[in-house]
Each structure stands twice: as C-alpha cells, then as structure tokens.
C-alpha positions in Angstrom: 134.2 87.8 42.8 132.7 91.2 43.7 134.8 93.9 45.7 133.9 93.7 49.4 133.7 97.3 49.6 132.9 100.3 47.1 134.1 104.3 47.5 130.4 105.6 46.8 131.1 109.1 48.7 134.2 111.0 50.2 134.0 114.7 51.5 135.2 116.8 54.6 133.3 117.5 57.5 132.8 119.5 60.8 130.8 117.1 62.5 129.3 117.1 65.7 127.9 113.9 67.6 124.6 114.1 69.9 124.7 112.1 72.7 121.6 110.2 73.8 121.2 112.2 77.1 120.9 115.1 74.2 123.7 116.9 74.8 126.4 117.6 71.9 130.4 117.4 71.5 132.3 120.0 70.3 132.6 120.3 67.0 135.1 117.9 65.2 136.7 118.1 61.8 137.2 115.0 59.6 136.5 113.0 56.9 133.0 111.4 55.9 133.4 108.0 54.0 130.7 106.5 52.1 131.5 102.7 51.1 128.3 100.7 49.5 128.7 96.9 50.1 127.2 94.6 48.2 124.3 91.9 49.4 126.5 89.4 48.4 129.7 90.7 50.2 127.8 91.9 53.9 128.4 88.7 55.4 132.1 88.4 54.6 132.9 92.0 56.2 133.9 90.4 59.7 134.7 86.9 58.2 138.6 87.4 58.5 141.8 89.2 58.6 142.3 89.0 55.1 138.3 90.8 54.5 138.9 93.2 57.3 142.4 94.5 55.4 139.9 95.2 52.4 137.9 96.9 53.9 140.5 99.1 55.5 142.4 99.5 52.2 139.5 101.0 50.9 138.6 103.5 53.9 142.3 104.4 53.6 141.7 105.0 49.8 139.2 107.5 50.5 141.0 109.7 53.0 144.1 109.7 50.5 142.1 110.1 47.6 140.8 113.7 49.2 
C-alpha cells in the first residue's frame, strides 16, 4: 500500500493571513509544509487514529527535517 502522505515541499516562512473582512495579521514566522496525497489515499486521511498518526509523523518529519 501507498504512503498516506508525501513530503513534496518544506521551507520557512513570514506569513501573513488576510482575513475575509480584508484586514491582515501581523506578520508570523513558521514553517510551510507541502505534503501530496495520493487519489487513492484522500479518503483514508480522517478514517482513524492509526491514519491521522501518519499523517502527523510526516508533518513532524518536515519541520525536523529543516
């Protein structure tokens, strides 16, 4: 079976988030994750503990991984 999840980018960022009245937060720095998830894998993301761990485990790869 296919990974759930893929690293397919990983960079810092200053990000800033608009709000839908227009208006903008201060500027935040963080990480920006990329993961690609394959067709036959989307449905599984919320299916249960032991997906949502995987999916985790790979969002925690890329922060530790920069």
């Amino acid at each position: 079976m296919d990974d759930i999840a893929y690293i397919a980018g990983r960079r810092t960022s200053n990000y800033q988030q608009y709000r839908p009245d227009g208006s903008a937060t201060d500027f935040m720095d963080g990480v920006m994750i990329e993961l690609f998830i394959p067709d036959t894998r989307s449905e599984d993301i919320d299916r249960n503990d032991a997906n949502r761990r995987e999916v985790t485990a790979k969002i925690k790869e890329a922060i530790d991984s920069l």
